[in-house]
Structure formats: C-alpha cells, structure tokens
VEXBA-899422 format. One record per residue (C-alpha): x, y negated, z negated; residue number from 1; residue in three letters. Coordinates in Angstrom, 3 decimals, decimal comma. Last residue first. Example, Ala and Ser with C-alpha at 12.3 -4.5 7.8 and 13.67 -1.06 7.14 Angstrom:
2
+----------+----------+----------+-----+---------+
:     east :    north :       up : num : residuo :
+----------+----------+----------+-----+---------+
:   13,670 :    1,060 :   -7,140 :   2 :     Ser :
:   12,300 :    4,500 :   -7,800 :   1 :     Ala :
+----------+----------+----------+-----+---------+
***
This chain:
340
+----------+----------+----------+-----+---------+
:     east :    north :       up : num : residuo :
+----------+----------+----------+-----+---------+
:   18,791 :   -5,705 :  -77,377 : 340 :     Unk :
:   16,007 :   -8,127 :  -79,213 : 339 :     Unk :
:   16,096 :   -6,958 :  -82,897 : 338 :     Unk :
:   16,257 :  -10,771 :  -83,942 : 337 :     Unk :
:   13,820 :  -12,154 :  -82,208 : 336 :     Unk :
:   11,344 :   -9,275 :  -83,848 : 335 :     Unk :
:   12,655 :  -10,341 :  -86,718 : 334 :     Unk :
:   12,678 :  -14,032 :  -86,184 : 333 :     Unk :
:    8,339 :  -13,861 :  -85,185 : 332 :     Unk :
:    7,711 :  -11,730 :  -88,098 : 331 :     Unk :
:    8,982 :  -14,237 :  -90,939 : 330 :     Unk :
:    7,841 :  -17,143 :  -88,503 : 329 :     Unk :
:    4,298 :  -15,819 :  -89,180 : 328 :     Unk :
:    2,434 :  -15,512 :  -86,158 : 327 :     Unk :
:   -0,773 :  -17,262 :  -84,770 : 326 :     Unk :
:    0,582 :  -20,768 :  -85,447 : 325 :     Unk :
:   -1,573 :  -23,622 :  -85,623 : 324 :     Unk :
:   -0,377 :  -27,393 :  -85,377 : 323 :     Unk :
:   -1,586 :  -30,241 :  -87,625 : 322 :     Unk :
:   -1,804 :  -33,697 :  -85,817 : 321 :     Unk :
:   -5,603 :  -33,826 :  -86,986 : 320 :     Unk :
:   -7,613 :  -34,518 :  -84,164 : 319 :     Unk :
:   -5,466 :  -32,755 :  -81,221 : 318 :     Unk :
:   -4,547 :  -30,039 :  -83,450 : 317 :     Unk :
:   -8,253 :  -29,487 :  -84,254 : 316 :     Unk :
:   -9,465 :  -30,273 :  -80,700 : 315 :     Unk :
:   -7,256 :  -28,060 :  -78,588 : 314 :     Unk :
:   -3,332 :  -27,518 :  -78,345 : 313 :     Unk :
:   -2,477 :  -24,839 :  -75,917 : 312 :     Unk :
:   -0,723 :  -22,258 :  -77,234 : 311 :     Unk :
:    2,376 :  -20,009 :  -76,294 : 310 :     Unk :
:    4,832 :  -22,858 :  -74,931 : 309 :     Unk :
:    8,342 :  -21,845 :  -76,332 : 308 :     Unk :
:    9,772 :  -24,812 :  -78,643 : 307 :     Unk :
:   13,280 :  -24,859 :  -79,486 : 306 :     Unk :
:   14,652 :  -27,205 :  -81,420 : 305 :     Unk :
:   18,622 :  -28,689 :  -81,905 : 304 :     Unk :
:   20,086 :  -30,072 :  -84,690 : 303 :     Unk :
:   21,675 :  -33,096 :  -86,204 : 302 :     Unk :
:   21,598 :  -33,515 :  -89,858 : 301 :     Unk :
:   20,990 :  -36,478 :  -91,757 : 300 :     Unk :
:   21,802 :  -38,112 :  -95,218 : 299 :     Unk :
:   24,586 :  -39,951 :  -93,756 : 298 :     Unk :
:   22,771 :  -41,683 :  -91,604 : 297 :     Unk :
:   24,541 :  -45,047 :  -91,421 : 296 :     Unk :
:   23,456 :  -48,024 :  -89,465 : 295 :     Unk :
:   25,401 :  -48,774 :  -85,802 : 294 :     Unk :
:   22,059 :  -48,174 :  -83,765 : 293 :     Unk :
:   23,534 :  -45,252 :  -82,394 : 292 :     Unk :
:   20,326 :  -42,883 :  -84,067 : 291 :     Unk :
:   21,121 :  -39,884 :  -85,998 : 290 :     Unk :
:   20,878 :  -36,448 :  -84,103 : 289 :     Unk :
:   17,702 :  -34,547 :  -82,925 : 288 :     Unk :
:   18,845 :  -32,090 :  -79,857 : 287 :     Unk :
:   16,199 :  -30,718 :  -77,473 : 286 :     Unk :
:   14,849 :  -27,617 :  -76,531 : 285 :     Unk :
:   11,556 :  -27,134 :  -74,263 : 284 :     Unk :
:    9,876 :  -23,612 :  -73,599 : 283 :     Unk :
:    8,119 :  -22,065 :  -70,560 : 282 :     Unk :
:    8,159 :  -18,812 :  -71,535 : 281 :     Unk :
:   10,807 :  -15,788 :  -69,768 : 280 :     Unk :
:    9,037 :  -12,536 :  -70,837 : 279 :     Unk :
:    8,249 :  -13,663 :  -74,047 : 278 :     Unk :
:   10,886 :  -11,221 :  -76,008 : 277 :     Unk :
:   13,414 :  -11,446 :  -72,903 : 276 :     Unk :
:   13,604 :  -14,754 :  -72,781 : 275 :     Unk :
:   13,229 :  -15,680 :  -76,274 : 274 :     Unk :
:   15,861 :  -13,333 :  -77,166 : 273 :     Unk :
:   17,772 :  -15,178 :  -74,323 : 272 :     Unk :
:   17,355 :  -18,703 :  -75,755 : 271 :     Unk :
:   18,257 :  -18,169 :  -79,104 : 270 :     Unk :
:   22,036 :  -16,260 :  -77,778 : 269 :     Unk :
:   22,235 :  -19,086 :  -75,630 : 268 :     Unk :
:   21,740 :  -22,061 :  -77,967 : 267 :     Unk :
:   24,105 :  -19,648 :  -80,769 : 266 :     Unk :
:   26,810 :  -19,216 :  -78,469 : 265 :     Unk :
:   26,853 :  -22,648 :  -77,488 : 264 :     Unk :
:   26,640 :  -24,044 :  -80,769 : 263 :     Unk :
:   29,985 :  -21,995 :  -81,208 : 262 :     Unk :
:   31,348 :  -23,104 :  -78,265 : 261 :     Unk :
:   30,650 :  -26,651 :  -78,898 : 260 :     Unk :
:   31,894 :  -26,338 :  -82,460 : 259 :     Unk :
:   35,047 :  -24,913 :  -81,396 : 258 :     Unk :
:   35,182 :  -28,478 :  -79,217 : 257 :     Unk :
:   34,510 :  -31,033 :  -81,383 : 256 :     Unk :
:   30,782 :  -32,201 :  -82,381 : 255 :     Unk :
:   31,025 :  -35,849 :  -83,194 : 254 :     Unk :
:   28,488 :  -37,032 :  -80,348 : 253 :     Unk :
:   25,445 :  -34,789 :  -82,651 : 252 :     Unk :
:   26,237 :  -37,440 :  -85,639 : 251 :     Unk :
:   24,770 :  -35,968 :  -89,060 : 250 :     Unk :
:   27,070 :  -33,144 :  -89,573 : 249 :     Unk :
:   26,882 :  -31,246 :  -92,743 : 248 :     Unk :
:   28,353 :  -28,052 :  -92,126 : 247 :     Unk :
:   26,251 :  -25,156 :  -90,910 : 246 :     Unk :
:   25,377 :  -26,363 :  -87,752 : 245 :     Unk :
:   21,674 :  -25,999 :  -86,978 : 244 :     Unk :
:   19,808 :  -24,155 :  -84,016 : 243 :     Unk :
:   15,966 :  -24,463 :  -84,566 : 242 :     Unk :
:   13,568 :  -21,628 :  -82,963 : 241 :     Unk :
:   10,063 :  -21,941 :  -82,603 : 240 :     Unk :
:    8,831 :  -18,224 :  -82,139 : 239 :     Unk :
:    5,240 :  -19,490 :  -82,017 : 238 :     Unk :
:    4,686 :  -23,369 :  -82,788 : 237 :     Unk :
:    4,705 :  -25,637 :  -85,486 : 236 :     Unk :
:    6,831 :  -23,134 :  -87,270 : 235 :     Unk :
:    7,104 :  -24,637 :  -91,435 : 234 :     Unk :
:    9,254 :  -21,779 :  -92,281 : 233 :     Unk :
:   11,756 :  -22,626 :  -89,318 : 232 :     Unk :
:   12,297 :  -19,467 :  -86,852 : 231 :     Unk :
:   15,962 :  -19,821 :  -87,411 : 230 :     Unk :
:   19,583 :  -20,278 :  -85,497 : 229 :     Unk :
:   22,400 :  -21,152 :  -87,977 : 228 :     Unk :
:   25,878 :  -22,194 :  -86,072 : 227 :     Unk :
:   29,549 :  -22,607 :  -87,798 : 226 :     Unk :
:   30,690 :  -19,503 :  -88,251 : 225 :     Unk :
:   28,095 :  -17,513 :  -86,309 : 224 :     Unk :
:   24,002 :  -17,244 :  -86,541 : 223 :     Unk :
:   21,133 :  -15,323 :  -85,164 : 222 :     Unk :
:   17,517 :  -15,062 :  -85,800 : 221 :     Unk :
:   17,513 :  -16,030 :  -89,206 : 220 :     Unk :
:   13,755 :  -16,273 :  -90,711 : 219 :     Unk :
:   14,164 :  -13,059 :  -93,021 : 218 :     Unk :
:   18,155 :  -13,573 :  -93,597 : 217 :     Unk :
:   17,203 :  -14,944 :  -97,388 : 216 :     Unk :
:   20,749 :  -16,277 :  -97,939 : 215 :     Unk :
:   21,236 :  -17,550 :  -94,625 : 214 :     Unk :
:   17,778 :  -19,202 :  -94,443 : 213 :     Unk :
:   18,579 :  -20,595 :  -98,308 : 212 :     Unk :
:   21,859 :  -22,053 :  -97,467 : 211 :     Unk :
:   20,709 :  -23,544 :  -93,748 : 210 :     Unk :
:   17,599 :  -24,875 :  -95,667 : 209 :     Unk :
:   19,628 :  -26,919 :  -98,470 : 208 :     Unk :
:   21,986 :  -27,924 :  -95,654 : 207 :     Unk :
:   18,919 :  -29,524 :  -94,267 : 206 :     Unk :
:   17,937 :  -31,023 :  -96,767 : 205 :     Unk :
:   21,006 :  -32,941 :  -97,678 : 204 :     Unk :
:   21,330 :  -33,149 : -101,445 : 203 :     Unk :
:   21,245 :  -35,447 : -103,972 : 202 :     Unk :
:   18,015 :  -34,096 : -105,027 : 201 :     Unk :
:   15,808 :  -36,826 : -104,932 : 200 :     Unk :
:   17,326 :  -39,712 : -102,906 : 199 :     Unk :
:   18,454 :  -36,703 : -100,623 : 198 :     Unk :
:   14,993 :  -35,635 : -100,286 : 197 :     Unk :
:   14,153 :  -39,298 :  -99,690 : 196 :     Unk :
:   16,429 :  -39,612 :  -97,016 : 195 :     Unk :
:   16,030 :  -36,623 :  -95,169 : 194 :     Unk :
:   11,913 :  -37,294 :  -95,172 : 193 :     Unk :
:   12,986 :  -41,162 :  -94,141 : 192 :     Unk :
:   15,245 :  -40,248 :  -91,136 : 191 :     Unk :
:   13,092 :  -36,985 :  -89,641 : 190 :     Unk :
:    9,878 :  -39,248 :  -89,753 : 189 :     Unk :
:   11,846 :  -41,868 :  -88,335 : 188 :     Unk :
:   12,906 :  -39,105 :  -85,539 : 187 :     Unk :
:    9,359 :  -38,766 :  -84,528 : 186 :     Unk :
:    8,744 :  -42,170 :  -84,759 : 185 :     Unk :
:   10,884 :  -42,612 :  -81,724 : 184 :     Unk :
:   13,728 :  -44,898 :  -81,878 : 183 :     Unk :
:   14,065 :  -47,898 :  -80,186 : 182 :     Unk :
:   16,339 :  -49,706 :  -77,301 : 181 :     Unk :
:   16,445 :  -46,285 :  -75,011 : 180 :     Unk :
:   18,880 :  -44,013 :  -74,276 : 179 :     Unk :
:   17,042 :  -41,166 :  -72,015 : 178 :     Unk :
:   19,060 :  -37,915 :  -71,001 : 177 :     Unk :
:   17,274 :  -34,711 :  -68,692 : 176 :     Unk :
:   18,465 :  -31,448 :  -68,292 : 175 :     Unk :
:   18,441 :  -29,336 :  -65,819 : 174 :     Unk :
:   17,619 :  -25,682 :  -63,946 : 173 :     Unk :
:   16,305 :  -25,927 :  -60,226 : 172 :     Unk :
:   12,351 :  -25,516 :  -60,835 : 171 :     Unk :
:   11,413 :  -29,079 :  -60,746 : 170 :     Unk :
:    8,403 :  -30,350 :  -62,016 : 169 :     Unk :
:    9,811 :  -29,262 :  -65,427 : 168 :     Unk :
:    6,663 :  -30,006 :  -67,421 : 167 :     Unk :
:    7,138 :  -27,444 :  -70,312 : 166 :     Unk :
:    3,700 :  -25,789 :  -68,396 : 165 :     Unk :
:    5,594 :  -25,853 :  -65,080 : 164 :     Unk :
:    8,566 :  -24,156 :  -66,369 : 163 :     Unk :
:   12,026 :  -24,903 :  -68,697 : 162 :     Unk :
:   12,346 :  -28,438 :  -70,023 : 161 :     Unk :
:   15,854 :  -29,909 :  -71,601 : 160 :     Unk :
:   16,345 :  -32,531 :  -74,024 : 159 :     Unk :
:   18,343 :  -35,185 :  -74,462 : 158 :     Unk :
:   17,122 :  -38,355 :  -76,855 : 157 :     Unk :
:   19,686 :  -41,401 :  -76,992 : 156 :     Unk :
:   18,463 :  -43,614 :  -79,833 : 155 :     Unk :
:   20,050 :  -47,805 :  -80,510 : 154 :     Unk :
:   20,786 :  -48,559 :  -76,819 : 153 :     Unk :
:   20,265 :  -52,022 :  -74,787 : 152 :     Unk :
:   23,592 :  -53,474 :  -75,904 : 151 :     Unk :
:   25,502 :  -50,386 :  -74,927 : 150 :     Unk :
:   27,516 :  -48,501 :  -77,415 : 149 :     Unk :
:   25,753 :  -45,215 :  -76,872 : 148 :     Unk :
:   26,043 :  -45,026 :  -73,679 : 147 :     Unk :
:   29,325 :  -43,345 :  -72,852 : 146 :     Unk :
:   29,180 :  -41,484 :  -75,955 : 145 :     Unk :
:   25,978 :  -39,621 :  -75,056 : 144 :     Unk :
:   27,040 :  -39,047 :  -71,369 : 143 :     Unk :
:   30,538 :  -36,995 :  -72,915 : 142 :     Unk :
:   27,687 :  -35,527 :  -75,485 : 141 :     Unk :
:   25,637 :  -33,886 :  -73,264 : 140 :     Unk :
:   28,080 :  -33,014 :  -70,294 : 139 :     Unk :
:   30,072 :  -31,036 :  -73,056 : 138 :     Unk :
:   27,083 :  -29,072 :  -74,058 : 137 :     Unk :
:   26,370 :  -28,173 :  -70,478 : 136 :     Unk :
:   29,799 :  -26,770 :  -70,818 : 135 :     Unk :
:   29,270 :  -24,940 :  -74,062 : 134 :     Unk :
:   26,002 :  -23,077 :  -72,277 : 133 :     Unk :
:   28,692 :  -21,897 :  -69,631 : 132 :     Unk :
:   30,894 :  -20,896 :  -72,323 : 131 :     Unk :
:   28,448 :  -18,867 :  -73,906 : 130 :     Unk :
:   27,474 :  -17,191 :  -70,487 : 129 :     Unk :
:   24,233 :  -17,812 :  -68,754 : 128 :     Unk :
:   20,987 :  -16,261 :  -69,003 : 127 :     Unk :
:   19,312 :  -18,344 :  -71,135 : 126 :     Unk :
:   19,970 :  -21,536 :  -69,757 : 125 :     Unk :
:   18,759 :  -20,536 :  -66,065 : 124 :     Unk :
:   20,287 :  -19,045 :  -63,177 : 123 :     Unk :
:   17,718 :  -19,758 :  -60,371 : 122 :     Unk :
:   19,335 :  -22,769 :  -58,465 : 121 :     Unk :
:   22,995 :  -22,263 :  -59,804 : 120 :     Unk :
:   24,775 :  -25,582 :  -59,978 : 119 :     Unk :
:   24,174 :  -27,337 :  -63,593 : 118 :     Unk :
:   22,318 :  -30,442 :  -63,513 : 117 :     Unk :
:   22,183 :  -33,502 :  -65,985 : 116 :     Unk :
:   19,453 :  -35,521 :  -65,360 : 115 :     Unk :
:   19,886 :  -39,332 :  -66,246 : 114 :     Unk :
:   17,470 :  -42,170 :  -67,710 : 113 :     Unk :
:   18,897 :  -45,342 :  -68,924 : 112 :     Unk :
:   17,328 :  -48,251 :  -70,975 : 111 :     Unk :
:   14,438 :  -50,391 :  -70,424 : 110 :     Unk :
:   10,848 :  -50,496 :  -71,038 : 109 :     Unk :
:   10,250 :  -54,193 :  -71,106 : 108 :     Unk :
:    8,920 :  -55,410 :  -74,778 : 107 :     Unk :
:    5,456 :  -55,179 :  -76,435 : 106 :     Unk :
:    3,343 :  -56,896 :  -78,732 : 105 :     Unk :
:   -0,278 :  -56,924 :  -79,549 : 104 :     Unk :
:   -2,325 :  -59,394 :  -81,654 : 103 :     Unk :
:   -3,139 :  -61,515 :  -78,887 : 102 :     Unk :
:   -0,551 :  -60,691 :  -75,983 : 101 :     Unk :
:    2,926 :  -60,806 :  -76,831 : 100 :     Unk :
:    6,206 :  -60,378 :  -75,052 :  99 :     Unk :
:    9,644 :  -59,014 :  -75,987 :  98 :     Unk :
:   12,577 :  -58,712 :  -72,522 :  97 :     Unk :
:   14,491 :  -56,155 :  -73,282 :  96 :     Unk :
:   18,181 :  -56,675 :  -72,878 :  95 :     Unk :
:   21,477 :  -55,265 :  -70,701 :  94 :     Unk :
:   19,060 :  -53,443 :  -68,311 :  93 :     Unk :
:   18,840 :  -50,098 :  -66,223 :  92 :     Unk :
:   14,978 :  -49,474 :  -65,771 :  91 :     Unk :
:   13,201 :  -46,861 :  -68,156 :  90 :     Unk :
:   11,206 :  -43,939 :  -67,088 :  89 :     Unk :
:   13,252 :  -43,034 :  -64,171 :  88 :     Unk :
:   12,466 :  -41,641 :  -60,845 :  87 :     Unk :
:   15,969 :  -40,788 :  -58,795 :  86 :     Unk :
:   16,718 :  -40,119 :  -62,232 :  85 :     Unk :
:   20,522 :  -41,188 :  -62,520 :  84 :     Unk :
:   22,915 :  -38,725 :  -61,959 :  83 :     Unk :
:   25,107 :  -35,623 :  -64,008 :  82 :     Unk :
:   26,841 :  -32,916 :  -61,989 :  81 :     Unk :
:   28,112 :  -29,807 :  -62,923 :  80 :     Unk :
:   29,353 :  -26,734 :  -61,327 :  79 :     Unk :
:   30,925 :  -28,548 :  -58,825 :  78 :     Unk :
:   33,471 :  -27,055 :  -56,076 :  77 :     Unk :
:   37,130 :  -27,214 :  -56,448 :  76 :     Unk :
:   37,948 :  -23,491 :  -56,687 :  75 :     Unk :
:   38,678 :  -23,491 :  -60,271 :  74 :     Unk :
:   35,162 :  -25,343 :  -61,115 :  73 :     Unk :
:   34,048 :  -29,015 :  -60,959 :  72 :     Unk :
:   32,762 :  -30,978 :  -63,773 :  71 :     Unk :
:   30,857 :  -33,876 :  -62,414 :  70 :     Unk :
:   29,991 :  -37,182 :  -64,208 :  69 :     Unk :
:   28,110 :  -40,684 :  -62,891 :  68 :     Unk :
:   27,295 :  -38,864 :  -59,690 :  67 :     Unk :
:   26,197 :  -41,409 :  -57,237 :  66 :     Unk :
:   22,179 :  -42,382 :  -56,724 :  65 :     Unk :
:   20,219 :  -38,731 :  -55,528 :  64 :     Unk :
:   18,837 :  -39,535 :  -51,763 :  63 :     Unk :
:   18,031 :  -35,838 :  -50,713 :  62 :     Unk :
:   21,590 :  -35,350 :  -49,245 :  61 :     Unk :
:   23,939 :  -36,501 :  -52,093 :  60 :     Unk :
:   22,045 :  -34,241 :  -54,248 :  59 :     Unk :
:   22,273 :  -31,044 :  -52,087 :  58 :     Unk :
:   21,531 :  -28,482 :  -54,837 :  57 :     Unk :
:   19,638 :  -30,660 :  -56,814 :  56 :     Unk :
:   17,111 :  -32,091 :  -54,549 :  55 :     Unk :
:   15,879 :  -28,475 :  -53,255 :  54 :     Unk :
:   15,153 :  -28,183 :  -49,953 :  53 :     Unk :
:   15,525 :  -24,264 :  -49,623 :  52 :     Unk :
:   16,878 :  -23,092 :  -52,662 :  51 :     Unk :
:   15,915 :  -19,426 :  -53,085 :  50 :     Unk :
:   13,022 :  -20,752 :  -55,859 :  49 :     Unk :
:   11,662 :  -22,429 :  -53,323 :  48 :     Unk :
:    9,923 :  -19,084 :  -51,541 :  47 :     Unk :
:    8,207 :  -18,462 :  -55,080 :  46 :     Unk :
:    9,572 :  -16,430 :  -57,513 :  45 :     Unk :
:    6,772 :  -15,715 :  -59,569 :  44 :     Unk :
:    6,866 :  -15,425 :  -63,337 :  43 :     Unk :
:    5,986 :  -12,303 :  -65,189 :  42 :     Unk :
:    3,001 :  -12,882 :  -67,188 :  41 :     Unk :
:    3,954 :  -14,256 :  -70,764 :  40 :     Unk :
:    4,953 :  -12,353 :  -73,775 :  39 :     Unk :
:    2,882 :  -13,600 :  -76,632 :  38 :     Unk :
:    0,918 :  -10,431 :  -77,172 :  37 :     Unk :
:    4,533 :   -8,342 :  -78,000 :  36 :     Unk :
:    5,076 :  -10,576 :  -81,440 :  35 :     Unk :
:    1,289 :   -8,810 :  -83,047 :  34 :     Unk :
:   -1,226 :  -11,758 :  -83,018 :  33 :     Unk :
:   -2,817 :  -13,286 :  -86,375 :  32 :     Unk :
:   -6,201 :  -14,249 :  -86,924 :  31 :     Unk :
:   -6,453 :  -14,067 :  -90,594 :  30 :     Unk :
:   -2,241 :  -14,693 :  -90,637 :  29 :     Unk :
:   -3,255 :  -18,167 :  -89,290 :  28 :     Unk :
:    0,213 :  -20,500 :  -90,000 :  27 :     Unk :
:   -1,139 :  -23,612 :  -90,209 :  26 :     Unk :
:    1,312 :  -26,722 :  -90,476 :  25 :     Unk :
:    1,421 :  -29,443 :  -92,788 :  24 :     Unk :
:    3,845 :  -32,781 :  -91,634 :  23 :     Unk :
:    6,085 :  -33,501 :  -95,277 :  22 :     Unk :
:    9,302 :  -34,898 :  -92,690 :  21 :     Unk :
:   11,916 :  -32,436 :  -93,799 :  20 :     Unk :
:   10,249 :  -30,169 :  -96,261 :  19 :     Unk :
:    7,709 :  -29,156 :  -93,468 :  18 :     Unk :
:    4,795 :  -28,022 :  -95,507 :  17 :     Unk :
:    3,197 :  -24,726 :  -95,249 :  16 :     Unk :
:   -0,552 :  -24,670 :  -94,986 :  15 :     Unk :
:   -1,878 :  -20,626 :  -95,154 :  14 :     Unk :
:   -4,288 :  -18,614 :  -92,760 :  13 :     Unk :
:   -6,759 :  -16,147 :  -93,165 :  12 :     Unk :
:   -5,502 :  -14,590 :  -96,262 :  11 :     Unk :
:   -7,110 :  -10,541 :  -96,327 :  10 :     Unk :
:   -3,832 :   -9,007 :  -96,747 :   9 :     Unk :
:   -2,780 :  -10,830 :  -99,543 :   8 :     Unk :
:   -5,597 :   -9,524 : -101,544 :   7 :     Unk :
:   -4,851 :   -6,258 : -100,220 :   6 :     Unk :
:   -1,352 :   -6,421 : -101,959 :   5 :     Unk :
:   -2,620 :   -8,021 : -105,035 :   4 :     Unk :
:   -5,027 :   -5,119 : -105,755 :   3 :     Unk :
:   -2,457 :   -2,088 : -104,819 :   2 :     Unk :
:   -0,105 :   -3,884 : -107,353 :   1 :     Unk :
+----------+----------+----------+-----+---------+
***
C-alpha cells in the first residue's frame, strides 16, 4: 500500500479526456500549486471605477442606440437595460451575402450584437443576490427568444467577461449577446461528442456526469434541486467551474422561472467562492445551449462555464490545443467548496 501510494505521489502530470467532445487536457500534479497560490493581487479601484463618464450608467447620454429591453425596479428607475453594441462585431442584416475568392469562401459577418447591463457600476455578478443573478438570467433568455427566429440566426452565444485580462474593456459590469448565421465549432464539437455518446450508450452525457459528480461529491462545488455546479474532471483551466441543470434540458430559452432562480443561486453561489478564493480573477462564463437553427438536439444539454484566468497559454497549448492545469479539479472544488 505504502509502495503504490508514493508511486502516485511522484506522477508529474496525467491526460484526462473530456467525455463530451474527446479534447485531452493536462492536469500537472508533478508541478502542482497549493489552491491559495492562485489568488490574484488585489484589484485597484481606479478613479473610474466611482462612475465618472462611464457609458453604461448614462447610456442615453454617451450615444448608446435605444434600449431594446429594460427592467425597472419598485421605484421606477432601471436596474436593467439591454442595447445594441455601440461597436458590434456583426452588422444587423436579414441575409449574408456568400462570396468566393479562389479556393476560399466567405460570407458578410452579420447578425446582432447586444450588451446587456445591470445598474450598479462596481457591484459585480458575484456579489449580488440570487434573485438579482435570476434577473440577469431573465434578460438572457427574453433577448434569446426574441432573436432566435430571425432569418439571419441559427446560434445565439451570451457570455459575460469580468477584468482586463477576460477582455472586459469596460469595467461597469455586463454582458454581451451575439446571434449569428453559424455555429461555432466549438459547440459542433459539443453537438457530435453528445451525439455519439448517446448513439453509444443511449444516454445523455451530460446527465451521465451530473449523476456521477453528485454521487461522488469530490468535484461538486455546490448544487440545489435543480442546479449542479462542478470543477469538471477534464478542467481546461484552474477552478473551472460548469453550472448544469439536473434534468435533461437541451434548449437554454426553455428554462422557466424556478429554474431561473435556482440557476441563479447556483451562478452566484460559483461565482462568489471564486471571488473570494482568487481574490476576485478575471474570469469569463457563458451559457452553451443547442443551436436555433430549427434541427433537433435532443441529445444535448445546456450549461453554463466558468473560466477564471490563472494561466497564460504559451507555446505547448498554443501548438497543440491541449490546456495545462496546475491543480487537480478534485482539490480545486474542495477548497471552492469550504469557501465561508
């Protein structure tokens, strides 16, 4: 026993498998870091940060387009407010426009590109309420339906970026929405690996992951009723964090409202232990869910990631496509988990 224990001991690293999409990840337990070493500096507030000039607490002043949603609260004022990008990435069209050149081919980038903005100017994700959290939710997926039947729409990504190195350019908390005409390969990759698990097992993957992770506890760093949050056991990143409904529920724009607050609960709850175990990361989070191409995913699962920024990719990730880790998701969810 003594002789297989040290022999574990001295691994260097191991390849885990993502069993959704087959990607390899190392996880380097040779060089690994204790959970405290990936807490970052303490971030500045700089002068901005009190919200002098900034474009999202004064929209309408700074040259934002109209509000295409706004919750407001009990007093009247907002304390939501979706827009288009003043900047987008994609320009607001009914149909892409295909062209070729020699053996390439390419079409217009088109499509719609909104931020959705909550009213506080230094309250971020992780330290508001549940139902706040929910709220934000709701803006998600009333947006999501609205454009999801569109002739130029077949993948609506949203996703959220917290600090410089997440590339939030702008420190006011938000949330940005693209619907595009394709979808990404990253989310083919998602598709095909659900797919052929299913073809295989008759099961949904990821259900077969929320049963074992809830089971096994080890990688769970919080979960409710109808909400799973997990260091994943293929992490491509330190204290990664994936929040998964528990039922099988492939289309994110079905979610009803319990399940909002629930997912809520569980976004927030992930986000604060990461908060307060990193000393407030830059991260990004963003929600996977079948494409709005009108095909059926049935065999998919819609879910949100969290990725904290503790690394900096360099040439072997880079070259390869195959992320390092410096601490075992095992370690990483129980020291998430014990977060007061």
């Amino acid at each position: 026993m003594e002789k297989e224990k040290t022999k574990k001991q001295s691994k260097i690293s191991e390849l885990r498998q993502d069993l959704v999409t087959g990607d390899w990840v190392v996880i380097a337990t040779g060089r690994a870091r204790r959970p405290e070493d990936f807490a970052a500096s303490e971030r500045a507030i700089e002068e901005d940060d009190f919200g002098k000039a900034c474009v999202f607490c004064h929209p309408e002043e700074t040259g934002q387009e109209k509000d295409v949603l706004m919750y407001q609260d009990q007093e009247g004022d907002w304390s939501l407010r979706v827009f288009p990008n003043k900047f987008p990435a994609f320009a607001r069209s009914r149909t892409p426009k295909h062209f070729e050149e020699g053996p390439y081919f390419a079409m217009d980038g088109i499509g719609y590109h909104e931020v959705i903005v909550t009213r506080d100017h230094i309250k971020q994700m992780a330290l508001m309420n549940p139902m706040e959290v929910a709220e934000v939710l709701d803006a998600y997926q009333e947006r999501y339906i609205d454009l999801m039947n569109r002739k130029s729409v077949n993948y609506i990504e949203i996703f959220h970026n917290h600090g410089k190195e997440a590339g939030a350019s702008i420190k006011h908390p938000h949330s940005q929405l693209m619907a595009i005409p394709v979808v990404s390969p990253y989310i083919k990759g998602e598709l095909e690996g659900a797919e052929t698990y299913y073809r295989s097992t008759k099961e949904c993957v990821y259900c077969t992951m929320n049963e074992w992770e809830c089971e096994d506890q080890k990688r769970v760093v919080f979960e409710n009723e109808e909400f799973v949050a997990f260091c994943p056991f293929a992490s491509r990143a330190a204290f990664e964090v994936w929040v998964v409904p528990k039922k099988h529920k492939p289309y994110f724009e079905r979610t009803n409202s319990e399940e909002k607050l629930a997912c809520g609960e569980a976004l927030q709850e992930s986000l604060n232990r990461i908060f307060k175990a990193l000393k407030d990361p830059a991260y990004n989070f963003y929600i996977h869910t079948a494409p709005c191409d009108g095909k059926d995913y049935l065999h998919y699962h819609w879910h949100i990631e969290i990725l904290p920024h503790t690394a900096t990719w360099a040439g072997f990730e880079l070259s390869t496509g195959i992320e390092i880790s410096t601490i075992q998701p095992e370690i990483a969810a129980e020291y998430l988990r014990n977060i007061n």
